[in-house]
NUKE-433389 format. One record per residue (C-alpha): residue in three letters; x negated, y, z negated. Coordinates in Angstrom, 2 decimals. Example, Ala and Ser with C-alpha at 12.3 -4.5 7.8 and 13.67 -1.06 7.14 Angstrom:
("ALA",(-12.30,-4.50,-7.80)),
("SER",(-13.67,-1.06,-7.14)),
This chain:
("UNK",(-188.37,120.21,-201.78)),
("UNK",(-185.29,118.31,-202.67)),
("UNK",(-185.25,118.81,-206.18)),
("UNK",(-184.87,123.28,-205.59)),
("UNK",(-182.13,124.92,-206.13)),
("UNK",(-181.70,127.11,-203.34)),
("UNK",(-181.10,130.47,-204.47)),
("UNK",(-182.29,133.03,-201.33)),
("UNK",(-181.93,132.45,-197.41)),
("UNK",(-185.25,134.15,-195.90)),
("UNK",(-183.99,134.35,-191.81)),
("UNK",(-186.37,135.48,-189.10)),
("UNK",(-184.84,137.76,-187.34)),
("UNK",(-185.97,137.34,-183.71)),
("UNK",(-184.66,134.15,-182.14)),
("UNK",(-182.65,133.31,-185.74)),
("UNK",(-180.50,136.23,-186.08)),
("UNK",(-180.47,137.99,-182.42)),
("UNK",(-181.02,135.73,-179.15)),
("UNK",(-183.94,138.01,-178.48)),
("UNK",(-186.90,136.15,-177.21)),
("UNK",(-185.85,135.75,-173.38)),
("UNK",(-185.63,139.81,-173.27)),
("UNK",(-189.10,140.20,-175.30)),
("UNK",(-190.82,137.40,-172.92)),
("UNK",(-189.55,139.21,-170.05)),
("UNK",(-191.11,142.16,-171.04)),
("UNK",(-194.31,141.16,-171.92)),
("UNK",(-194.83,139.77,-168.68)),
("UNK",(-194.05,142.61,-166.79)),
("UNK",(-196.28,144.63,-168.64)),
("UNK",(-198.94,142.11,-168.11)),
("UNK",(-198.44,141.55,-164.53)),
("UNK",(-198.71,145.33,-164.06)),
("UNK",(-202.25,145.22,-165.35)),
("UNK",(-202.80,142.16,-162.53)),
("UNK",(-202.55,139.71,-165.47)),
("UNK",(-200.33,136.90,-164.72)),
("UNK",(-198.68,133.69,-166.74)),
("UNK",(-195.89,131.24,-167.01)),
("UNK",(-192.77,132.04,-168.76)),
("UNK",(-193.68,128.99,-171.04)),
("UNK",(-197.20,129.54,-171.88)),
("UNK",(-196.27,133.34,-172.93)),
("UNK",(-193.68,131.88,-174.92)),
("UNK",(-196.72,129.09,-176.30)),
("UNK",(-199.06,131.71,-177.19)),
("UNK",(-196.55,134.60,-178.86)),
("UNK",(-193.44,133.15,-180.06)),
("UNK",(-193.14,133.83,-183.70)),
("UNK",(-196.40,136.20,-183.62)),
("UNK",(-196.95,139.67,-184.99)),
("UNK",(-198.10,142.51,-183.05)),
("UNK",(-201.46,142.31,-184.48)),
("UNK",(-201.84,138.61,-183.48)),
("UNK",(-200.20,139.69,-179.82)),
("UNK",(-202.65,142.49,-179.74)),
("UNK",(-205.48,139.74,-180.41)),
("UNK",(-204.47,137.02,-178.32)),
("UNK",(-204.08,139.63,-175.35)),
("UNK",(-207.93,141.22,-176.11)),
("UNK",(-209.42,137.79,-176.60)),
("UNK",(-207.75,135.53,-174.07)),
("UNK",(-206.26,137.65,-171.60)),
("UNK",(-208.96,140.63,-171.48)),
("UNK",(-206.23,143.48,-171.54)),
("UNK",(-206.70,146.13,-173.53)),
("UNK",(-203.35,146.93,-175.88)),
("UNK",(-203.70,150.64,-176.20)),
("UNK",(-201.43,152.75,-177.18)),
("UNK",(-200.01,153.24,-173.91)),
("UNK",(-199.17,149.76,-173.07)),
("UNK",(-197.98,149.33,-176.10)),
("UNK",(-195.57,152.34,-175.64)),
("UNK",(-194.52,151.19,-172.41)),
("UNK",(-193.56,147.54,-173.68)),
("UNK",(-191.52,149.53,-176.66)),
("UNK",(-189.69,151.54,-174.86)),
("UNK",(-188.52,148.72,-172.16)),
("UNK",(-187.87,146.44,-175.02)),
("UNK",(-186.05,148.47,-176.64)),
("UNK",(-183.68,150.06,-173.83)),
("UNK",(-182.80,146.58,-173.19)),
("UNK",(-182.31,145.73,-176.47)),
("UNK",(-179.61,148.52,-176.42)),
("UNK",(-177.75,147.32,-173.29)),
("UNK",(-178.08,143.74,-173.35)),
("UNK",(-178.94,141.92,-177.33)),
("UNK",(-176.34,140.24,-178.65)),
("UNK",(-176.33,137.76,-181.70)),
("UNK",(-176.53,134.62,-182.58)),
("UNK",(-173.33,133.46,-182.26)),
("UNK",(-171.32,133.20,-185.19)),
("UNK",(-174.20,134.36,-187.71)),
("UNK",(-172.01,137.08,-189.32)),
("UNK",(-169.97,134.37,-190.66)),
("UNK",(-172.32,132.10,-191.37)),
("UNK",(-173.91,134.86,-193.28)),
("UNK",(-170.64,135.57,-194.89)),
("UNK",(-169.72,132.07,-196.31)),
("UNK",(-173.48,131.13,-197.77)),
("UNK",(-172.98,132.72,-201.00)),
("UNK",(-176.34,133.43,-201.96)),
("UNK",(-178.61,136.17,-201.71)),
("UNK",(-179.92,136.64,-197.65)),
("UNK",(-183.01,138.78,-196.71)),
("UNK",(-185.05,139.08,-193.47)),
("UNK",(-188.53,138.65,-193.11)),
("UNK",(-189.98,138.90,-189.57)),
("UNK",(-193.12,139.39,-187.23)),
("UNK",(-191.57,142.59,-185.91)),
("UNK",(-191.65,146.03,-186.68)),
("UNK",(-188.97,147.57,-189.14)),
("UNK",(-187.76,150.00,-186.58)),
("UNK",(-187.21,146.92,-184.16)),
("UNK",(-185.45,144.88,-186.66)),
("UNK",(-183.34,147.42,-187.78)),
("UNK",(-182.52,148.16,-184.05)),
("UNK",(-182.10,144.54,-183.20)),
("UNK",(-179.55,143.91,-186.36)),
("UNK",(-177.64,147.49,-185.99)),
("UNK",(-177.18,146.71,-182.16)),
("UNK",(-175.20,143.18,-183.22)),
("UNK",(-173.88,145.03,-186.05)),
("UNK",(-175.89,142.76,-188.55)),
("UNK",(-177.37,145.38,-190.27)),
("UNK",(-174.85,145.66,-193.71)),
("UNK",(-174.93,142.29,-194.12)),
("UNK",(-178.47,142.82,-194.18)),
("UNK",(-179.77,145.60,-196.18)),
("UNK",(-183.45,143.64,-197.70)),
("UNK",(-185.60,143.64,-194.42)),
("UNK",(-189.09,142.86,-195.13)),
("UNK",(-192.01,142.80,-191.86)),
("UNK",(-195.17,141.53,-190.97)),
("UNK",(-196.46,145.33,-191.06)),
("UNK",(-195.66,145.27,-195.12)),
("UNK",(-198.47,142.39,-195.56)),
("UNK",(-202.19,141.52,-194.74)),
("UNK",(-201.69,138.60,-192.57)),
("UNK",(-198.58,137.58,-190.33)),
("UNK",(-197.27,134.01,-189.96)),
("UNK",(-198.18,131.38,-189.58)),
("UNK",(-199.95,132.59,-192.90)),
("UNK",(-197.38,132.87,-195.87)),
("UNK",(-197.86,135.94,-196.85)),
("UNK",(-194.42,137.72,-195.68)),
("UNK",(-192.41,135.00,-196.68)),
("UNK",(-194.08,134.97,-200.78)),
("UNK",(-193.75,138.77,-200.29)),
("UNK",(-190.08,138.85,-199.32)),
("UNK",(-189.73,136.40,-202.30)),
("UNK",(-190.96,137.96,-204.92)),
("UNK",(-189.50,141.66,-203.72)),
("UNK",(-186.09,139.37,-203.93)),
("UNK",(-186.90,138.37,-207.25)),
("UNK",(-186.84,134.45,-206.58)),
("UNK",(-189.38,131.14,-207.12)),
("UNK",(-190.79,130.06,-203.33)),
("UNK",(-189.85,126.86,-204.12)),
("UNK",(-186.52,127.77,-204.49)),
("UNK",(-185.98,130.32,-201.12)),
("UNK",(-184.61,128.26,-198.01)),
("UNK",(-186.56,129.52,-195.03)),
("UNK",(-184.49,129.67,-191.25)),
("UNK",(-186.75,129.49,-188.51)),
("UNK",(-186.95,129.33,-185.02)),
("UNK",(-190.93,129.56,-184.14)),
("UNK",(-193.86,127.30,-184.68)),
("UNK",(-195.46,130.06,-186.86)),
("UNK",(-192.77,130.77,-188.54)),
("UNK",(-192.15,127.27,-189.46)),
("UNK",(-195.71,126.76,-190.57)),
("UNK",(-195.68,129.81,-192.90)),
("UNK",(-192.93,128.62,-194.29)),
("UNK",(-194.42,125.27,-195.35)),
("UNK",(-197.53,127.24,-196.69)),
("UNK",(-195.72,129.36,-198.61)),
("UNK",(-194.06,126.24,-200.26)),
("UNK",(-190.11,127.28,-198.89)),
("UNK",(-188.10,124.56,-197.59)),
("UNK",(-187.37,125.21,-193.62)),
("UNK",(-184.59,124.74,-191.71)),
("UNK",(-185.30,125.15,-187.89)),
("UNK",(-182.57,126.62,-185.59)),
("UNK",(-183.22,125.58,-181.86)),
("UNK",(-180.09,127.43,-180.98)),
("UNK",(-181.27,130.10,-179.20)),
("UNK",(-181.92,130.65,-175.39)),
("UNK",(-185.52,129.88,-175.39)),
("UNK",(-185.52,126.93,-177.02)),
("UNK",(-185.52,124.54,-174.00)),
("UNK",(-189.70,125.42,-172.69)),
("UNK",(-191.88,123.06,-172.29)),
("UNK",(-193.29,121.39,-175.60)),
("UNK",(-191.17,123.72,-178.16)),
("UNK",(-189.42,120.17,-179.25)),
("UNK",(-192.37,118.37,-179.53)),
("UNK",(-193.85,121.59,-181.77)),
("UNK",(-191.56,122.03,-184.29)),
("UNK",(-191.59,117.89,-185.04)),
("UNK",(-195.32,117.83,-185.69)),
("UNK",(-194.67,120.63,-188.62)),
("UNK",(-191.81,118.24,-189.85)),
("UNK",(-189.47,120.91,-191.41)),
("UNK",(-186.78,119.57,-193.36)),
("UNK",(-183.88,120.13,-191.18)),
("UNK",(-183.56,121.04,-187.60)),
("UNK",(-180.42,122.53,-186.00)),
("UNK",(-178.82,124.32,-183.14)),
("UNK",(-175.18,125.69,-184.16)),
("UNK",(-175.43,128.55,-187.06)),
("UNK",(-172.07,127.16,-188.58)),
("UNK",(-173.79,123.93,-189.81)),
("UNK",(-176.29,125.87,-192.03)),
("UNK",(-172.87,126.74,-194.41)),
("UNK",(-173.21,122.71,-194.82)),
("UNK",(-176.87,121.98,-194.68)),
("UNK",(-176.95,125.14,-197.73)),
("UNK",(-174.46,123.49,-199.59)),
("UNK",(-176.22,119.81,-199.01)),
("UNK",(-179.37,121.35,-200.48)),
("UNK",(-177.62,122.76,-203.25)),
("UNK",(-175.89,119.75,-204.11)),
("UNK",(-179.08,117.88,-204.18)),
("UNK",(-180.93,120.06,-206.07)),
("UNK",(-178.45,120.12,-209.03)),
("UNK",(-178.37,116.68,-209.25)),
("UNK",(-182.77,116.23,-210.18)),
């Protein structure tokens, strides 16, 4: 993808933008345990990370046997989100990052609307955020590309020419299917479990990094290359 120009930044939200996956693991495995279901911190994190609530839903029916009814799925919601409230913070220094890229940013994430827009008005993300496109506005989540070609062409902009910031496996590989170049951030909390490393190097995306500051540089790199094919 070196000869694109990059002229969008498509971030995930969850694990990108807010340093939510610890909170949402923790929940989920609660809510499992209470139904006498019971797994590792890193195999939940395996199995979900990156997923939309229609694959969750599936992967808990088909390999877990629990039922996601409306009730559990209530419960989870409202934990998730009272935590969210007390305890989500930010990526650290993403505002400015945000701030200093000088192109056009949108979100496009496995999550609900109303839990992005909670997630990015909790860290105070949301105005620098306004174009917030979720897994719920397409047919199929990541890893398929559909949200990522959706959120491009809503921003008016060529796939090949949309930078992609990732943290999850599926997120990574939708990326690459939807022709974006990826950069993945291993910055947040949950990075360290077992295999995540070894994950995102098999998909081979084009950068990998773990302080938001560098992507100002790594944008600007890309940009620099691309004007000069």
């Amino acid at each position: 993808m070196a000869d694109a120009e990059p002229r969008l930044v498509i971030f995930d939200c969850d694990g990108v933008l807010v340093d939510s996956e610890p909170i949402s693991i923790s929940v989920l495995l609660k809510a499992m345990a209470d139904l006498g279901v019971t797994i590792t911190e890193d195999e939940a994190y395996e199995r979900f990370l990156g997923k939309s609530l229609a694959t969750l839903i599936s992967i808990l029916e088909t390999e877990f046997n629990v039922h996601a009814d409306e009730q559990f799925l209530e419960g989870i919601r409202t934990s998730l989100y009272a935590r969210f409230r007390t305890e989500l913070k930010a990526i650290p220094g993403i505002g400015d990052t945000i701030d200093a890229l000088g192109l056009p940013c949108c979100v496009a994430s496995s999550s609900q609307v109303e839990r992005i827009k909670l997630s990015l008005s909790v860290t105070g993300l949301l105005p620098k955020l306004p174009n917030i496109f979720s897994a719920s506005m397409v047919k199929r989540g990541k890893p398929a590309p559909d949200l990522f070609l959706y959120a491009a062409d809503q921003m008016h902009v060529e796939p090949r020419d949309c930078i992609v910031i990732e943290d999850s496996p599926a997120g990574i590989a939708a990326a690459k299917a939807a022709g974006m170049t990826v950069f993945a951030f291993t910055g947040g909390s949950h990075a360290n479990f077992a295999g995540y490393r070894e994950e995102l190097d098999r998909l081979s995306p084009e950068v990998v990094f773990d302080a938001m500051p560098e992507l100002i540089h790594l944008v600007r790199k890309q940009k620099r290359d691309g004007t000069q094919h």
